[in-house]
N, C-alpha and C positions, 0 to 999 in steps of 0.2 A: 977437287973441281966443284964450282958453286953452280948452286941449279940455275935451271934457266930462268927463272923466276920467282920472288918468294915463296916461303908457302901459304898458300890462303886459304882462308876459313870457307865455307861453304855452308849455306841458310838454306835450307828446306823447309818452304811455306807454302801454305795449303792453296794460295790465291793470290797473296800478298808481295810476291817478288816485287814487282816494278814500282807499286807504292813504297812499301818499307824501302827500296832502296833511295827513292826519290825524299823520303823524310831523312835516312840516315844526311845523305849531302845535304838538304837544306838546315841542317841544326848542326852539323860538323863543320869548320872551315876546312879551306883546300880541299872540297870533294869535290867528285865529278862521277857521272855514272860514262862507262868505258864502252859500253855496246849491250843493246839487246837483242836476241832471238829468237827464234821458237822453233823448240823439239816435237812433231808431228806426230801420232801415229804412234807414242808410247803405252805402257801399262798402264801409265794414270792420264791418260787422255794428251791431247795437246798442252806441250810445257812450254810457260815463259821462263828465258835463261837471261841473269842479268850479272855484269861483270860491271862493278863500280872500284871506286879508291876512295878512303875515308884516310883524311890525314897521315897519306903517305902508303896508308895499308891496307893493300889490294883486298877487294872479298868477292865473292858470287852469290850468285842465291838463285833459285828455281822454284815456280812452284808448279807442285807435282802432286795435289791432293793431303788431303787429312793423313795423313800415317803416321806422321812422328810428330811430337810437343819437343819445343824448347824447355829446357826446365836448367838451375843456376850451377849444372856441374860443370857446363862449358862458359863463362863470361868472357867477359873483355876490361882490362883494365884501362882507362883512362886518365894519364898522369899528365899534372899542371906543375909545370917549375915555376916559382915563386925568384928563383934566381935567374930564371932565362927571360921570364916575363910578369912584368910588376902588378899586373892586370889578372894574374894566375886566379885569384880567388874567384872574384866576379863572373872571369869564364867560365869556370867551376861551375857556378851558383846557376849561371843561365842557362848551360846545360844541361844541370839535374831536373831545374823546371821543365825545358823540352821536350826531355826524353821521358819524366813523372807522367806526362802527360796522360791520362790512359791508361797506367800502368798502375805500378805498387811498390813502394820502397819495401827491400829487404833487409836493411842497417840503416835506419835513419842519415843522416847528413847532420853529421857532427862532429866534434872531436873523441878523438879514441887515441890510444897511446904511441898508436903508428903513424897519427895524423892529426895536424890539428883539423883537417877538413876533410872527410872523406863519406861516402854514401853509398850504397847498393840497392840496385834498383832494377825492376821489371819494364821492359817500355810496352808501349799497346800492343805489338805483337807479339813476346812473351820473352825477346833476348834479354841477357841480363847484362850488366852494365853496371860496374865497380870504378866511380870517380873519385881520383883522392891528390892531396897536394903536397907534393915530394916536399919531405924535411931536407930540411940545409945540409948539403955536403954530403945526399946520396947519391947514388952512380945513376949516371943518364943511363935512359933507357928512350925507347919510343914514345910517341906519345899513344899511341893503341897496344896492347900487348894480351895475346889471348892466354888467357887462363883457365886453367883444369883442376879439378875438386875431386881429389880419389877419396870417394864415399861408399857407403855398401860394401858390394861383395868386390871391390878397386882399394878399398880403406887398407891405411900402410903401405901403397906400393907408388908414392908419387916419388921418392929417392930412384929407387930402382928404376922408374919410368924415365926418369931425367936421362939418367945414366945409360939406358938402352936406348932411348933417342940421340943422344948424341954420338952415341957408337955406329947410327943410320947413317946418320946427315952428315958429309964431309963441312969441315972449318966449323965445327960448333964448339960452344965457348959454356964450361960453365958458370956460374954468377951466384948470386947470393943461398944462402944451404941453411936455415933458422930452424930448431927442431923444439920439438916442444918439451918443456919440466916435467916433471916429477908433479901430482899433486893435481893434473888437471881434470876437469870432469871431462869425462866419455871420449880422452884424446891420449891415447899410451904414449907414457916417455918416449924421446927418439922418435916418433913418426913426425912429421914435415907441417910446422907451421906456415912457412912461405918457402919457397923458393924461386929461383929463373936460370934459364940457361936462353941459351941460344942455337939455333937452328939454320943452319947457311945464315941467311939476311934475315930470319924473325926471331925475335927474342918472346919466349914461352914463362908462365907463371904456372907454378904446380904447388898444390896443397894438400893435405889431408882434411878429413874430417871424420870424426866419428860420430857424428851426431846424426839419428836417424831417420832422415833426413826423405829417406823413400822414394829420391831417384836416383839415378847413374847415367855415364854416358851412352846416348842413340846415335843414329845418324840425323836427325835435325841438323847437329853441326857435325862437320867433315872439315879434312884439310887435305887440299889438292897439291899432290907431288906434281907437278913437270917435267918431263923427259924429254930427253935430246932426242933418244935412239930406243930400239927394242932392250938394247943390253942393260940399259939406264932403269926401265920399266922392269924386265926381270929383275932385275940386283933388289930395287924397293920393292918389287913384290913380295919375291922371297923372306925379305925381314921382316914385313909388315902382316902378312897376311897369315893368320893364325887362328882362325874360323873359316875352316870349309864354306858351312851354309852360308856364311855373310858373303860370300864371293858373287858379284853380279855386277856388270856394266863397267866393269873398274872400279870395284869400291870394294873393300877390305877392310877387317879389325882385327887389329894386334891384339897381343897377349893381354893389353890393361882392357880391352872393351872399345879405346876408339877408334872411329872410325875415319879412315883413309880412302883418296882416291887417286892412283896411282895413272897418270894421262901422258900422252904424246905432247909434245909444245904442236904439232900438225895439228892436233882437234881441235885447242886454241884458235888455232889461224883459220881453221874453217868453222868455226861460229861466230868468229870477230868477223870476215869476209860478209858474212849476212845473204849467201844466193843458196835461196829455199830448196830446189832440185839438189847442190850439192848435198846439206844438211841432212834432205829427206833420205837420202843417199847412205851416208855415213851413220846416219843414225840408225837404220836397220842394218847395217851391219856390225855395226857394235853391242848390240841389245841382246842377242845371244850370249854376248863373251861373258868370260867370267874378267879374268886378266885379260886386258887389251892387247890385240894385234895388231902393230902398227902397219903393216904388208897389207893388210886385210882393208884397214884404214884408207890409207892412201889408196889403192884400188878404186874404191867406191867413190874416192873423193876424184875420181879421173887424174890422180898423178902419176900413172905409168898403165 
């Protein structure tokens, strides 16, 4: 059974939601921002909540105070096919500038052996953002694809990760498996150059790194499961949730470090809805929870 909807990335910004998201759409085509609004009365004061689509691929973002930094073990891939669209490079080009803006390249924008055009980069708000232009005759993929850097005390276990994520997510696919030589600095034969699988409807980029690099995954980024039912939310709890102390509001981290939140497609509909009494509503009684109750939910939200 496919979820109710992809899985999406989820931005934790100190101030920044509603802009950052209004820059992601105006510098991506096909975006739109999907609704926004506001959590009352929380731990970090009144939170703006914003649910956009960027080239297909749904995201959110809140912000919710200073507590967590973006840093590049969570990116996003953005690929250009050169065979789908003859314009691929240029798009490239303009939006490295866009998004440079303010920011700081991490890989210059050059050619490298995987690409003749490719770049990594910080944009003003600190996400990081991997554009590069598919060689001829590789396998479509999205044009957004988030990617994961098992670094640190995560270093060696992005195979294993693939593997135990797709044993979560019913219909998951997996896709390319590249490991690295013999001979490399600070990267042990056999751990994970690149890879991707697939996740219901998102396809996922995981790598290793050995290099010491001095962060890991936070909740900055998160990735919001959707549920039908309570049984849906138990099932991915129980897989995902592998840190007691992380447990809060719905939000959980697996065994690699990241962090998950595990929701009702109901709270969904009651923050796209936009009436502040419900919201304020639902919102204090979810703030307690560790794992979500969706009985609990609906209550508050006057559906029974």
């Amino acid at each position: 059974m496919s979820l109710v909807k992809p899985i999406t990335p989820h931005l934790w910004f100190d101030t920044q939601a509603k802009e950052a998201a209004q820059f992601y759409c105006s510098v991506f085509p096909d975006s739109q921002i999907d609704y926004v609004t506001r959590l009352r009365n929380t731990p970090s004061g009144d939170c703006d909540v914003v649910a956009f689509t960027v080239q297909g691929q749904p995201f959110m973002a809140i912000s919710a105070g200073p507590l967590f930094k973006f840093n590049p073990s969570i990116s996003f891939f953005v690929n250009f096919d050169p065979a789908r669209d003859p314009d691929a490079r240029s798009k490239l080009d303009a939006l490295w500038a866009a998004l440079g803006e303010g920011g700081q390249a991490l890989m210059p924008l050059d050619s490298y052996p995987f690409s003749e055009r490719y770049g990594w980069l910080q944009d003003r708000y600190g996400v990081s953002w991997q554009l590069m232009l598919k060689p001829a005759g590789s396998d479509a993929r999205p044009a957004i694809v988030p990617a994961l850097m098992f670094t640190g005390d995560a270093y060696g276990q992005a195979e294993a990760a693939g593997a135990f994520y797709r044993s979560v997510f019913d219909g998951s696919q997996a896709g390319q498996l590249v490991k690295y030589p013999a001979g490399m600095p600070q990267d042990r034969e056999g751990t994970v150059m690149f890879s991707d699988f697939r996740l219901g409807e998102t396809w996922f980029v995981a790598m290793d790194s050995g290099h010491p690099h001095g962060f890991g995954f936070n909740e900055a980024i998160s990735f919001v499961v959707t549920c039908r039912d309570q049984a849906e939310i138990d099932r991915y709890w129980a897989q995902l949730s592998s840190v007691p102390e992380a447990e809060q509001c719905g939000w959980c981290k697996d065994r690699f470090g990241l962090s998950w939140q595990v929701t009702p497609q109901r709270m969904d509909e009651i923050l796209q809805g936009g009436d502040p009494a419900v919201i304020d509503r639902v919102t204090q009684a979810f703030l307690p929870m560790h794992k979500l109750d969706l009985a609990t939910i609906e209550a508050a939200a006057g559906d029974v």
